[in-house]
N, C-alpha and C positions, 0 to 999 in steps of 0.2 A: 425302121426299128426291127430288132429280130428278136423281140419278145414279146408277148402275149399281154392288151391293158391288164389284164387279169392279175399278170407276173407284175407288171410296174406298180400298177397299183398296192400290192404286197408287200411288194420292197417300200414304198413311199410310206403306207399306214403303221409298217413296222419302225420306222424309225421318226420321231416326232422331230419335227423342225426346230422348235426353242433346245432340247438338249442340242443338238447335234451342229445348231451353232452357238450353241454355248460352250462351245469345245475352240472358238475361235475370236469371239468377240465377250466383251462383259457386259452382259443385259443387265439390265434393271427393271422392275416391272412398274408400270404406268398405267393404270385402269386396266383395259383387257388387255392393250398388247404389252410387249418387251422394246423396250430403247436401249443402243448403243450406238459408238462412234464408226460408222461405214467405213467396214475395209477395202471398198473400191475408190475411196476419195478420201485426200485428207479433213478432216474439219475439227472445230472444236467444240462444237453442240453438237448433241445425239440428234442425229434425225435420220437414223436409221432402224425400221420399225419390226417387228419380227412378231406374227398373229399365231397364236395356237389354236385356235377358233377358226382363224380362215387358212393355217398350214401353208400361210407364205409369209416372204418379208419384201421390205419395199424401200429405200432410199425416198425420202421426200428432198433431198440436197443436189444428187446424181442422176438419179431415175433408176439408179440399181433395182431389177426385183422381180420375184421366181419361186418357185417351190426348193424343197431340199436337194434335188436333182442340180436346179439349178445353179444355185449358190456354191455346190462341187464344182461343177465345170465354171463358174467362174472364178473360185478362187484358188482351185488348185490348179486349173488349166486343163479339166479332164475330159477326154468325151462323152456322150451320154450312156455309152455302154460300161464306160469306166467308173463313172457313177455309180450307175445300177450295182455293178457288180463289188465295189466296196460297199454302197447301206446293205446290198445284201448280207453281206458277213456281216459286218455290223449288227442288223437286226437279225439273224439266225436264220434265213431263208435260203434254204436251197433253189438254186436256179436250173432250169431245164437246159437241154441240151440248145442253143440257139439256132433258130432258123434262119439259116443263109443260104444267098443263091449261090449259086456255082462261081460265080465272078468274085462276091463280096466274102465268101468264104477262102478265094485263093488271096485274094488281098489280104485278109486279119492274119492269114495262116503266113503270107509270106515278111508283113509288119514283127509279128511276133520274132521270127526265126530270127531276122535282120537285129531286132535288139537282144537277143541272145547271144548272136555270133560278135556282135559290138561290146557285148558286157566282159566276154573272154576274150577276146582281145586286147581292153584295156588291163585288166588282169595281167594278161601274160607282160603286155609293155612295163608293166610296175613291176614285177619280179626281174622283168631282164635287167631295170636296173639298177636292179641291188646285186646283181651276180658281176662277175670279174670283168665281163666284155661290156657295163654298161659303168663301168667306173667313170671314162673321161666326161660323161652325160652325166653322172652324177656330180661328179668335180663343178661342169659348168653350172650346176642348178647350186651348189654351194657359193661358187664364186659369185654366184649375183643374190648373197645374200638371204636364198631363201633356208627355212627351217623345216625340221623333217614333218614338223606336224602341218606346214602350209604343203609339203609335197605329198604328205598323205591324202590331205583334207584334197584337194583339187586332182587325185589320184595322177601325178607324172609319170610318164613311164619312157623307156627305150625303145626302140626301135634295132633291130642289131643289121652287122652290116653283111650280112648275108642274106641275099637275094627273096630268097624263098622260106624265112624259116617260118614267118606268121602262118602262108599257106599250110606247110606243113603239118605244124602243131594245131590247126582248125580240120585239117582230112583228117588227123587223128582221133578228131574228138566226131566223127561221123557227118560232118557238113558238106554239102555238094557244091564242084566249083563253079555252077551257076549260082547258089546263092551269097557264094563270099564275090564274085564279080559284082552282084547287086548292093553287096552292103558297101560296095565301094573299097575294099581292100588288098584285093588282087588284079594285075590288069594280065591281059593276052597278047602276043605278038609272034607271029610266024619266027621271027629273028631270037627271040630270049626265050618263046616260050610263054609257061605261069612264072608269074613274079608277083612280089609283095611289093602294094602299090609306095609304103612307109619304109624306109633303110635307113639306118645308121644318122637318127634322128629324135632328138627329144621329145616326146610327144605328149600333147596336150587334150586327155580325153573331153569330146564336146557334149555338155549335156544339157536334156530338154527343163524346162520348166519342174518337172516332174524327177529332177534327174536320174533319167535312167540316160544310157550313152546312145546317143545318134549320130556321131563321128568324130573324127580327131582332125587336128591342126599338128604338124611338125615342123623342128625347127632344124635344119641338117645340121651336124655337127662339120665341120670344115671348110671347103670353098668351093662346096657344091652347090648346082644351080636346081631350083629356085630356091631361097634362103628360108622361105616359107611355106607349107606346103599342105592346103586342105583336104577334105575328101569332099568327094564329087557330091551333086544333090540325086538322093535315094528317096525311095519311099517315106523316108523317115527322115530327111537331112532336106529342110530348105532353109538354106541360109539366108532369106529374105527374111523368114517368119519367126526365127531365133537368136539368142542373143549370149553372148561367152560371160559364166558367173550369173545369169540371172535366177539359176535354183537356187542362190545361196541369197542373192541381193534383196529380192521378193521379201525376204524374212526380216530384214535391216529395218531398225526402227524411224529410220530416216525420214522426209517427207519426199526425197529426189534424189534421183539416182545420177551418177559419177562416171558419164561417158566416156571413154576409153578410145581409143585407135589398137591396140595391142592386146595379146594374150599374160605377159607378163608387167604389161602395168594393170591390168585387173589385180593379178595373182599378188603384186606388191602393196597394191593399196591395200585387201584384206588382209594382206597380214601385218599392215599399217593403222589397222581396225578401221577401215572405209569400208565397211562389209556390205555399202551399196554400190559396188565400182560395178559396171557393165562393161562389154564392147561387139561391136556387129563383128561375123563371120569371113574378114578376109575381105568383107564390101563396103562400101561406101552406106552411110546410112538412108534408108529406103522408109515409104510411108507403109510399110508392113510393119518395119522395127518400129516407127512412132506409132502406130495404133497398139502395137505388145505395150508399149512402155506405158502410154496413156490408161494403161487397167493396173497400173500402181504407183503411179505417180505423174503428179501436174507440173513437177519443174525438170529439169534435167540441168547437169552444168558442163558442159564441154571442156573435157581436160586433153585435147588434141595435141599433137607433135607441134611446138612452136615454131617448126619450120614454116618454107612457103606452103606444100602440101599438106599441112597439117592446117591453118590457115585457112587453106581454099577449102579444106574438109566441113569445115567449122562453116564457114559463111553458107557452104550449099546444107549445112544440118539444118540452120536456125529458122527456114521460113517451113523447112519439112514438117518440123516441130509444132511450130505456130500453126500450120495447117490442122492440126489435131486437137490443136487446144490447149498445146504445153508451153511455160515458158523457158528458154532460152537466155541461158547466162554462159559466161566463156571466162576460165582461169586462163591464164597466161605462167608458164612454166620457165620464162626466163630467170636467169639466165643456161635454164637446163632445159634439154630436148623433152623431156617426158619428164609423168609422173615419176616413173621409176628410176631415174636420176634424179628429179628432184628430191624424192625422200631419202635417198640413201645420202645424200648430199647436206641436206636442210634437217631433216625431219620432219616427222604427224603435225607437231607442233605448228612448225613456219607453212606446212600444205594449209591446218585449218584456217590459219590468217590470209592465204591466197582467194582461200574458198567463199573468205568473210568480203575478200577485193573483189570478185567474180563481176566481170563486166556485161548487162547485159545485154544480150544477143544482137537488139536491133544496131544499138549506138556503138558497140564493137565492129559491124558491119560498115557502118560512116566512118570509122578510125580508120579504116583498111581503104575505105574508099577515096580518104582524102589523101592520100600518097599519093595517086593519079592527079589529082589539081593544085596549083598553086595559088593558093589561098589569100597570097600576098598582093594579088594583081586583082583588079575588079574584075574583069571577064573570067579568072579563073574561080574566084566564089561564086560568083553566078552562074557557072554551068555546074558546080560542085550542089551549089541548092538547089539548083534545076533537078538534077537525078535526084535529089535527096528528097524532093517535094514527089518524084515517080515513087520511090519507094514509099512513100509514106500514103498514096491511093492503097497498095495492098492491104490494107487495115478496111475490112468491111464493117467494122462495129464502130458507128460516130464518136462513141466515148473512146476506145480506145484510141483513136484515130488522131481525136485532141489532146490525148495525153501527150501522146508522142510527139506533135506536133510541138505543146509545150514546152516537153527536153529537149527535141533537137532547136528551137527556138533560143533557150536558153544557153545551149553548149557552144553554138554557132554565134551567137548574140546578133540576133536578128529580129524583128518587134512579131510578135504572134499572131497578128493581123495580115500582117504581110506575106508570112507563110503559108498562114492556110488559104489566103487568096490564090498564092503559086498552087498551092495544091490541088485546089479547084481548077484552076485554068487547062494544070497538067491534064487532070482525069478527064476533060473534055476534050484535048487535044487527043487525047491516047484513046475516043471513044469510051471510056469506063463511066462518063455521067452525062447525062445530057442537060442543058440549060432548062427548057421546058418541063416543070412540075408536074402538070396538071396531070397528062397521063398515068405517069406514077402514083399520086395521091388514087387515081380511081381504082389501078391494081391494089396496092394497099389497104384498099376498103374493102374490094372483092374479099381478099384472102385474111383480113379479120372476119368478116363474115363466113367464109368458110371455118374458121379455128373456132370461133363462136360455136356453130355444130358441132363439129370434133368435140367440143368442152360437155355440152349439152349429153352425148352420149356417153363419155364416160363418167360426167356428174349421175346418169340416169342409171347404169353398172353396177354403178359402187352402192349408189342407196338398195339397188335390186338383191345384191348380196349382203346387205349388212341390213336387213329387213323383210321377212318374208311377206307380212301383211303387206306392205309396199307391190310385192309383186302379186300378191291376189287382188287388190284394187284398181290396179292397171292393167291387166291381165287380157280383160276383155277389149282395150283399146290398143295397145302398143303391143307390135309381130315384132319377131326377130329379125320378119322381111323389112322392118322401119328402119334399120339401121346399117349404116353406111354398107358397103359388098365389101367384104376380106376380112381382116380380122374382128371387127365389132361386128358382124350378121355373126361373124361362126361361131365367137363368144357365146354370144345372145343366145345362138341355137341351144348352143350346151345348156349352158346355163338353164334354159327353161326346159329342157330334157330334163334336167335334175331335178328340176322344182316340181314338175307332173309326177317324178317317179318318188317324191317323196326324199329325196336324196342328196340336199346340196352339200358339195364337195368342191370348193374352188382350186385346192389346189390338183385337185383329179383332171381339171379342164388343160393345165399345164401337158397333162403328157400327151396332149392330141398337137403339141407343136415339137419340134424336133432344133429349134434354132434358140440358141440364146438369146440374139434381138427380140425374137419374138419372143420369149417367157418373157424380154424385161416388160414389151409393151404391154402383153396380158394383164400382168400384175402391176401397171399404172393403172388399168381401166377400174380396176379392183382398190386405189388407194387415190382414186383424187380427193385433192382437198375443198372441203364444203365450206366456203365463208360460213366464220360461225355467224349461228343464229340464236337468238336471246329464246324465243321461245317456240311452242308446239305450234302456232299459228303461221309464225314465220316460216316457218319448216315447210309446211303442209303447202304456203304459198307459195315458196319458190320452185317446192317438188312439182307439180302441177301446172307451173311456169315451163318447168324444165320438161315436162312430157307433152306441152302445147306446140312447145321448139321442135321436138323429136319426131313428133307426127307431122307436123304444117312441112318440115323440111322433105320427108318420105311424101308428101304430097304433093311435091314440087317436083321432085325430081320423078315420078311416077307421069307426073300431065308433061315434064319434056319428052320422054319415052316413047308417048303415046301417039299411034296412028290416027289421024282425026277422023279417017271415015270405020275406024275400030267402036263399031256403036254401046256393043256387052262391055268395053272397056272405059269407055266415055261413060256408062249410067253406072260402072264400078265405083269410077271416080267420082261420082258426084255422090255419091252413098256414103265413101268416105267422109267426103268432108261434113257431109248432115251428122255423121259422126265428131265431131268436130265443134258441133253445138253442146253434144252431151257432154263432153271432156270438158267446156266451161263450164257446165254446171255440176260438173264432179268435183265432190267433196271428200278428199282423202288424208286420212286420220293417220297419224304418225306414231306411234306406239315409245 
């Protein structure tokens, strides 16, 4: 961080968490907290919780959950200085000069300039083509139908066909030809010289999340090679971790975004009002672009080239997808290549009826698979269910595993008994299962018993912050050192730093982490769910239940540690546990 807790914390007290997501979701107020519909997950009950009292919010659906910091960087996509620095204006707080090292300060300094010299650039492409030399580019962006308000809105521009003019008109505006090499615009060659990396090319500016521009895509205009033409990955430009149209799509009231292969079947679909259409950078889709897509949405639908390579694109997206957690559906564009044939051709109309056929993901995969076998012979079903029973081990979730089983059962007409015996057979054959249970049951016991703790300490968190009496009555028994090393000790610490200093502040504990995983898990420990309990009795029992688990478990793991000829440590341990007599007879009162 390059600000002072002093500074964050400022910025954080200045701006209250309920307005400032009330500026994106509709709360409703419910005893003490705020309910609405989680904008990280689609759902249709609120069960996303937003505290003013504790200055966080929490998904009980997702695991969404963070301070106000937080909830910027995840929903705008911001980093945490980008945070900071909008509640600061927000809340009226001047920030200091930032403290940065020598390294970290030439990095923001040379980020910054790079989206400078990218945001004129695209400028300049949009003006050249509305001037004389960028008519034939304009012509072509007419002839395929587009409108000036979709070529405003996606900012198109030219590229002219003179070598050197971008360079140019960037040395004129004070830029050095190191920095326009880094922003990927100009290239060097003993042979030409500086050159303008884009010429005589329609150009498509690429922009972030956020959109500001991080590079272009060009389309050459004539029968120059290559037909398409990206900018290189920059400081600011990884084309794994971005995605073409998702500034605009994010916003779409959709619940699944309209995967694309193309820059102008995005551009077509929006102005087809599919204002969820995406497409990856030039690349094949990667688990960078499934984990972006997975923070707004759980379905995706494959509107790929109906070609072979569009095809083979599709089948390698659908397990990427599934890997993440997303489902996988696939439209089919015959009898047209793309969307953008299809709509000029059909229409919004006839796409939304494709959209409503969308095949999916898994069982489109077996359609493309049974080309290869012939179905008609018994050996060739049988090795067609063969692979289809391998495919269907990669389901590590049992329920989902028999669903599938079901449909492809049903599609194939084949008895459902039958197949998930193939399927079993396969995954022991393939090493993925073994016949023998027993060892498994005993791992599986292990590691409830392990999650059991886990539960145990963040049931022990949540009541610690939503109770202060709770932590004076345990106080004397339960350290910070009782609970698990990393993030639940370091919680704890805080957490009882505050409480000595008079001071609780949960979302303050947030700025000591610097990762959004870790704000969500923070803010789990801080909102587990407590089986309700009918009354004070019950309460009082199970809290005291739950600090018996918390201690015996730190006393377990303390006697593995332990040296046995370590004597001061051996009569530690046995003091503990005489401690351990008291806690059952402690009697703690629930307020």
């Amino acid at each position: 961080m390059y600000y002072s807790d002093e500074v964050i914390e400022e910025v954080r007290s200045k701006n209250d968490i309920v307005d400032v997501i009330s500026g994106y979701v509709r709360l409703q107020k419910k005893g003490s907290s705020y309910f609405g519909l989680c904008p990280f997950h689609n759902e249709k009950s609120p069960s996303f919780s937003v505290s003013r009292q504790k200055q966080m919010y929490y998904c009980f659906g997702c695991g969404a959950g963070g301070n106000v910091f937080t909830f910027l960087m995840e929903y705008e996509n911001y980093s945490f200085v980008e945070a900071l620095k909008y509640l600061a204006d927000r809340g009226g707080v001047k920030l200091p000069e930032q403290e940065y090292s020598k390294e970290a300060k030439e990095r923001a300094d040379t980020k910054a300039v790079l989206l400078e010299i990218n945001k004129l650039a695209a400028r300049y492409y949009y003006v050249q083509l509305k001037q004389t030399q960028g008519a034939h580019a304009l012509s072509y962006l007419k002839n395929r139908e587009l409108s000036d308000d979709t070529i405003r809105a996606f900012g198109l521009g030219y590229s002219n066909k003179y070598s050197n003019d971008l360079y140019q008109y960037l040395k004129s505006k004070g830029y050095q030809s190191e920095m326009l090499i880094k922003a990927g615009l100009i290239s060097v060659d003993e042979r030409q010289g500086v050159y303008d990396k884009f010429w005589n090319r329609v150009m498509f500016p690429i922009m972030d999340v956020n959109s500001r521009v991080i590079g272009f895509g060009g389309r050459v205009m004539g029968d120059g090679k290559p037909k398409y033409l990206n900018s290189p990955e920059t400081v600011i430009f990884d084309k794994s971790r971005n995605l073409y149209g998702l500034n605009r799509a994010r916003s779409s009231r959709k619940p699944y975004f309209l995967l694309c292969e193309g820059y102008m079947d995005v551009i077509s679909l929006h102005q087809a009002g599919f204002t969820n259409a995406v497409a990856s950078l030039g690349t094949a889709l990667t688990p960078g672009h499934a984990s972006l897509i997975r923070r707004y949405v759980q379905e995706v639908y494959l509107t790929y080239d109906s070609d072979e390579a569009g095809t083979k694109a599709a089948l390698r997206a659908v397990p990427i997808l599934r890997e993440v957690g997303i489902t996988a559906r696939v439209i089919r564009m015959e009898p047209y290549k793309d969307p953008d044939e299809f709509i000029k051709n059909l229409g919004a109309e006839a796409f939304e009826e494709r959209i409503g056929k969308a095949r999916n993901g898994f069982m489109f995969s077996l359609e493309v698979l049974e080309k290869s076998y012939d179905l008609h012979t018994p050996e060739g079903k049988t090795e067609f269910m063969r692979e289809a029973a391998r495919r269907l081990t990669e389901f590590e979730e049992e329920i989902e595993r028999n669903n599938y089983i079901e449909a492809v059962a049903e599609a194939y007409h084949v008895g459902i008994g039958d197949l998930k015996n193939l399927v079993g057979k396969v995954a022991v054959q393939a090493g993925l299962a073994v016949p023998a249970k027993r060892p498994k049951q005993t791992n599986q016991q292990h590691g409830g018993k392990e999650d059991g703790i886990v539960k145990s300490q963040k049931i022990l968190l949540t009541w610690l912050i939503e109770d202060e009496s709770v932590f004076r009555q345990i106080r004397p028994y339960i350290a910070p050192s009782d609970f698990s090393e990393g993030i639940y000790r370091t919680v704890a610490e805080l957490l009882y730093e505050q409480y000595e200093a008079g001071e609780v502040n949960p979302a303050r504990i947030m700025n000591h982490f610097a990762d959004e995983e870790e704000h969500r898990d923070v803010a789990g420990l801080f909102h587990t769910r407590i089986r309700e309990l009918t009354s004070a009795k019950e309460q009082e029992k199970a809290l005291k239940e739950t600090v018996l688990r918390v201690k015996n478990h730190s006393i377990e793991e303390a006697a593995k540690q332990l040296d046995p000829t370590d004597m001061p440590g051996l009569q530690k341990l046995m003091d503990v546990k005489r401690e351990m007599q008291d806690i059952q007879k402690l009697h703690i009162s629930i307020n």
